[in-house]
N, C-alpha and C positions, 0 to 999 in steps of 0.2 A: 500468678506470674506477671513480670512487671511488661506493660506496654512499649518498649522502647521509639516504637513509630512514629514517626512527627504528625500531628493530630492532622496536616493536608495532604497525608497520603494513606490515613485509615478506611479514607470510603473506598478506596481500591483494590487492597490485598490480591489473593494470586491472578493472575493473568486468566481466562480463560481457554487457552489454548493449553495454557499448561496442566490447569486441571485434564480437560478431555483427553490430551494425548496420557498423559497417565494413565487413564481408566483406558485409554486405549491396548496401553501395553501391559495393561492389569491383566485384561480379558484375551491377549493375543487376536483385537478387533483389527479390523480392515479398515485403515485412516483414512477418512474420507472427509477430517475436518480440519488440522492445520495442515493451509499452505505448503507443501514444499513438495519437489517432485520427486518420485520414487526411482528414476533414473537421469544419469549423471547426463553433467557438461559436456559442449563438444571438447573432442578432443586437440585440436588444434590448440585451443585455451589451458587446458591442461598441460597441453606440453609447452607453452610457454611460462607456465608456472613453474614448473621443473628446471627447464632452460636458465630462468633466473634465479633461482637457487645455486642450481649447480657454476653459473659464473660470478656467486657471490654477491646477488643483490639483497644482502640479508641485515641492513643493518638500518638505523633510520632514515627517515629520509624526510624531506621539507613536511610539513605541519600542512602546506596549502596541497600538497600529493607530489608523485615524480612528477615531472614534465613530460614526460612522453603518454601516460594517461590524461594527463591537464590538455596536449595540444589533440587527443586522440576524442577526447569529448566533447571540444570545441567543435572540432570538424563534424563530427556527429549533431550538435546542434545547429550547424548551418545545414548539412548533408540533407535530414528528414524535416526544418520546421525553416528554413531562411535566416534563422536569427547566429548572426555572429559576435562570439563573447570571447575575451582577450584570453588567451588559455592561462595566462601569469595574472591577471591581475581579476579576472571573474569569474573562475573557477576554481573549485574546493573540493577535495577526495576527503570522506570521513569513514568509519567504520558502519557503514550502513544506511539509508534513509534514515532510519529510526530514531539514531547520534545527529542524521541533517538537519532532522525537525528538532530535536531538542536544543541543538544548538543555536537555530534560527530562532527559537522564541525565546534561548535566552539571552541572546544576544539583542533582540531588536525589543523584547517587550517589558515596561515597569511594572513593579507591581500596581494591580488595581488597573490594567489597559485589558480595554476585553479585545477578544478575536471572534469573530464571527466563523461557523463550525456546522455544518450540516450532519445532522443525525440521518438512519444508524451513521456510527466514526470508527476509525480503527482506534482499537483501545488504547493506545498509548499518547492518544492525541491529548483528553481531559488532564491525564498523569503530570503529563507534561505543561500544561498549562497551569494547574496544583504548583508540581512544585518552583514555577517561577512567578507565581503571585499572580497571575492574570484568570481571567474571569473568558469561561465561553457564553457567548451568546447564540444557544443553538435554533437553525433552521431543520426544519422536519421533512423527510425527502418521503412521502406518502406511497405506500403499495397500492396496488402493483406495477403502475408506470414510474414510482420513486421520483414524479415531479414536486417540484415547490410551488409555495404561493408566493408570488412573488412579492404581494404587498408584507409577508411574513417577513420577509427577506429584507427589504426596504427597511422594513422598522427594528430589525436587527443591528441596523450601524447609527451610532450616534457619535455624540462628541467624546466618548472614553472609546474608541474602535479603534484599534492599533492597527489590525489586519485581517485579512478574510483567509479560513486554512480550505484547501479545498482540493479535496484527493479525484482526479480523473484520469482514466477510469478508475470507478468508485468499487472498493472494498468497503461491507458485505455484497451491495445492492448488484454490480457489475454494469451500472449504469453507466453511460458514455455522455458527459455532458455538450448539450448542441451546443451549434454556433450561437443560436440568440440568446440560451440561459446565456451563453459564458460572455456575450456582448452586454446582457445585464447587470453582471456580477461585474462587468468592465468598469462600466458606468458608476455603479454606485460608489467601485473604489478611486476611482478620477475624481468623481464629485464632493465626495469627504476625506479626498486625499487621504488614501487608507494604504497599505503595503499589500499585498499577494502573495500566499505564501503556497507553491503548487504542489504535492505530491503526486508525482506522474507515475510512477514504479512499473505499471504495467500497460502502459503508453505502444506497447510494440503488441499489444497483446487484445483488439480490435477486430469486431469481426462482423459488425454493421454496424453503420456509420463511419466516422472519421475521428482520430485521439486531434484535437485541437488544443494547440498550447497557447495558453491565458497570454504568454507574455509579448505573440505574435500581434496580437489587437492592438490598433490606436492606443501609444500613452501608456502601454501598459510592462514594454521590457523594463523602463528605467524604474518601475517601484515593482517588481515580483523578481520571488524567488524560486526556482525552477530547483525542483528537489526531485534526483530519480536514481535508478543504483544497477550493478550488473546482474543481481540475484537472481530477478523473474524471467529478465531476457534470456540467459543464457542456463537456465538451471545451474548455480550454482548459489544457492540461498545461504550457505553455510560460511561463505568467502566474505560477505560484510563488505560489500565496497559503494559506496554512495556518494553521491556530488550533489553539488548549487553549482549553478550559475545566476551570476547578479553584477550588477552594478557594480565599478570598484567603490563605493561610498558605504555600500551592504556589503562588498564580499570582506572589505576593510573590518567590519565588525562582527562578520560570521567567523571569520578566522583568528578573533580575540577569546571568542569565546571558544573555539573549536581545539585551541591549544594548552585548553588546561583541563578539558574529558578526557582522548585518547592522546592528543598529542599528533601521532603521524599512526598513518593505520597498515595493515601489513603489506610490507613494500615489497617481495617478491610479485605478489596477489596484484600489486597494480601493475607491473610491466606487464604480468598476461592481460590484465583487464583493457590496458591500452592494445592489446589484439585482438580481444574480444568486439571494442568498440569500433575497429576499421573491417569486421566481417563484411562478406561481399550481401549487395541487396538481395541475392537467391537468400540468404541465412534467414533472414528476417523474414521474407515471405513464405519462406516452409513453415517458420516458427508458428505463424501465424494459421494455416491450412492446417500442419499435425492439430494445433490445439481448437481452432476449430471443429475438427471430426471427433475429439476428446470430447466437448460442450456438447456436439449433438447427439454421442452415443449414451453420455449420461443422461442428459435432459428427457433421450425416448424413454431410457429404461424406466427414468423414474417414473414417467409419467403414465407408462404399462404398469407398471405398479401403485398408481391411482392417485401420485400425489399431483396439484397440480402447482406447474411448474413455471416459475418467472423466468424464461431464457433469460440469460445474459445479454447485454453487446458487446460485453469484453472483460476482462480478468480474467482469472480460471475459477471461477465459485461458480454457482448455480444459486438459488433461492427455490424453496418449495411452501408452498400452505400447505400445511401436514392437518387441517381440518378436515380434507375429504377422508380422512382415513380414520377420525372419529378421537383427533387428539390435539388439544388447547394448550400447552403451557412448553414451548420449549427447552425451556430448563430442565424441567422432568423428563421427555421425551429423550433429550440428549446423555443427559447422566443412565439414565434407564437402558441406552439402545448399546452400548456395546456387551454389558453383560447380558442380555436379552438374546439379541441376535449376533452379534461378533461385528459389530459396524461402529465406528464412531465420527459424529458431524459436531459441527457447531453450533448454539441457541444462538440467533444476533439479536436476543434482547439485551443478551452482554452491551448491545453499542447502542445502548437508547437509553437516555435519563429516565423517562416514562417507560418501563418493559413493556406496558401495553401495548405499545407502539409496534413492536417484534414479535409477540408471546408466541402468534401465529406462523412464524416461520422457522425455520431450519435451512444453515448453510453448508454445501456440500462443497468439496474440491473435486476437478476434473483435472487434476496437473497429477496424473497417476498415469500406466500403462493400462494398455485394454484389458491384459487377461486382471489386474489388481479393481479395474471399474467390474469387470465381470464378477467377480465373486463377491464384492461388495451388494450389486446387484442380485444373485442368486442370494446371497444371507437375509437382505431387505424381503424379500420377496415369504421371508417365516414371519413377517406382521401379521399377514394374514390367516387367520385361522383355519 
């Protein structure tokens, strides 16, 4: 049969989420490996979803988002970081992070401009680099503190380095990058005048240390692009609604290229999203406390259960060595574990150019209910002979 595929998106074929959640619902296992929560949005958000349906806000609307989401995440980016961005002229609604970042690189990068890219990466980041011609230049975030070298780092930007992509906090790792990594990562993009490209997504989602936004540092709002979306915050993963803010000189070119993917993204969805984003500060600090007690109810179990356990500082993953329990290759393990025991997670060799890099771990979600970790728990607990 013939290959239709363009030859720079063959090394990637299906996603790995999409495999596992399959084999998940193959085996009727307990998802405990993509992302997404198994209980809904507040309601307040919902019903202003509704609300703007029913008075008819169903038709398109500006390419750069409504306005009342545009002036609702401005105030939100001054509210939690200091930093204020013109709601009309530095602000962009797309359907998702996912479309922000793909848009941001096709928009700002040539072909043959590398980006500098810390492994493990969420998988869509290399796809996206493929198919607009640029080149990653990956740094390797090392188990179990997931630090850099930084002289790695250093020698990672040259004269083709268009920009640094850099997800904090980090999906798979749940790493919280400090203040002096990210005053490094400052530097070096100051010093080769390079762009910043942030994915924040789970920026509210913190739970030691502090989510520090790149574009707050010396020199550094006027070249990054601050990418984050309502999914994680608010559990609704399904709604797709994602923004930059930037520069009007970058948002001028995130919004050229942002007009010929979706075009305008679904405009009931942002009138609630603009109420989603003026929630009061109790919202966000429960947000943060429920999942909190998520991360540590799972991280004990596992770790009763013998594997030993990378806490997180923030997102909702976990990371485990699944060596103490007498097993090497996470690929195997993962495809193997929902028909085995009714569980399914994630390999994050999937986000390392080298698998060797991951082979040894396994990524779990805690963005579930307790009685759905508990049974997830109870099934894990049949590895044992």
């Amino acid at each position: 049969m013939a290959n239709h595929l363009v030859s720079r998106l063959q090394a990637f074929g299906t996603t790995i989420f999409a495999e596992m959640t399959a084999l998940a619902r193959e085996h009727d296992a307990v998802n405990l490996g993509q992302g997404f929560p198994d209980f809904d949005g507040p309601d307040f958000v919902k019903q202003a979803a509704i609300a703007a349906i029913e008075r008819g806000d169903n038709q398109y609307c500006p390419p750069s988002g409504v306005p009342p989401l545009n002036a609702a995440i401005a105030e939100h980016q001054a509210r939690f970081y200091g930093l204020h961005y013109d709601a009309d002229h530095e602000v962009t609604v797309y359907s998702g992070a996912t479309e922000a970042i793909f848009a941001t690189l096709s928009a700002l990068c040539e072909p043959g401009d590398e980006v500098v890219v810390f492994e493990p990466f969420y998988d869509s980041y290399r796809a996206n680099l493929a198919m607009v011609g640029a080149r990653e230049r990956l740094v390797t975030l090392h188990s179990p503190g997931f630090e850099y070298d930084p002289r790695a780092l250093e020698a990672a930007f040259g004269p083709k380095t268009r920009a640094v992509l850099l997800n904090t906090p980090h999906n798979p790792t749940g790493k919280v990058f400090s203040r002096a990594e990210l005053e490094h990562i400052a530097d070096l993009c100051r010093r080769h005048d390079v762009l910043a490209i942030t994915d924040e997504v789970y920026e509210h989602l913190v739970f030691d240390g502090e989510h520090i936004c790149l574009a707050t540092l010396p020199g550094m709002r006027e070249r990054t692009v601050v990418i984050s979306s309502l999914g994680k915050t608010f559990s609704l993963t399904g709604w797709k609604i994602g923004h930059t803010c930037a520069p009007p000189s970058i948002t001028r070119a995130l919004r050229c290229a942002h007009q010929f993917m979706t075009y305008c993204t679904a405009t009931p969805l942002q009138h609630a999203a603009a109420a989603a984003y003026r929630a009061p500060d109790q919202y966000f600090e429960q947000l943060r406390t429920d999942y909190a007690a998520r991360r540590d109810h799972l991280c004990s179990g596992l770790a009763q259960l013998g594997f030993e356990v990378l806490v997180p500082a923030g997102t909702y993953f976990a990371l485990t060595d699944i060596r103490p329990l007498g097993f090497d290759d996470d690929m195997t393990f993962c495809r193997e574990l929902p028909g085995r025991v009714g569980v399914a997670a994630i390999p994050p060799s999937a986000f390392y150019v080298n698998p060797a890099h991951g082979r040894h771990l396994v990524r779990w979600a805690f963005c579930k209910s307790r009685p759905v970790i508990d049974e997830g728990l109870r099934r894990l607990a049949r590895l044992h002979p």
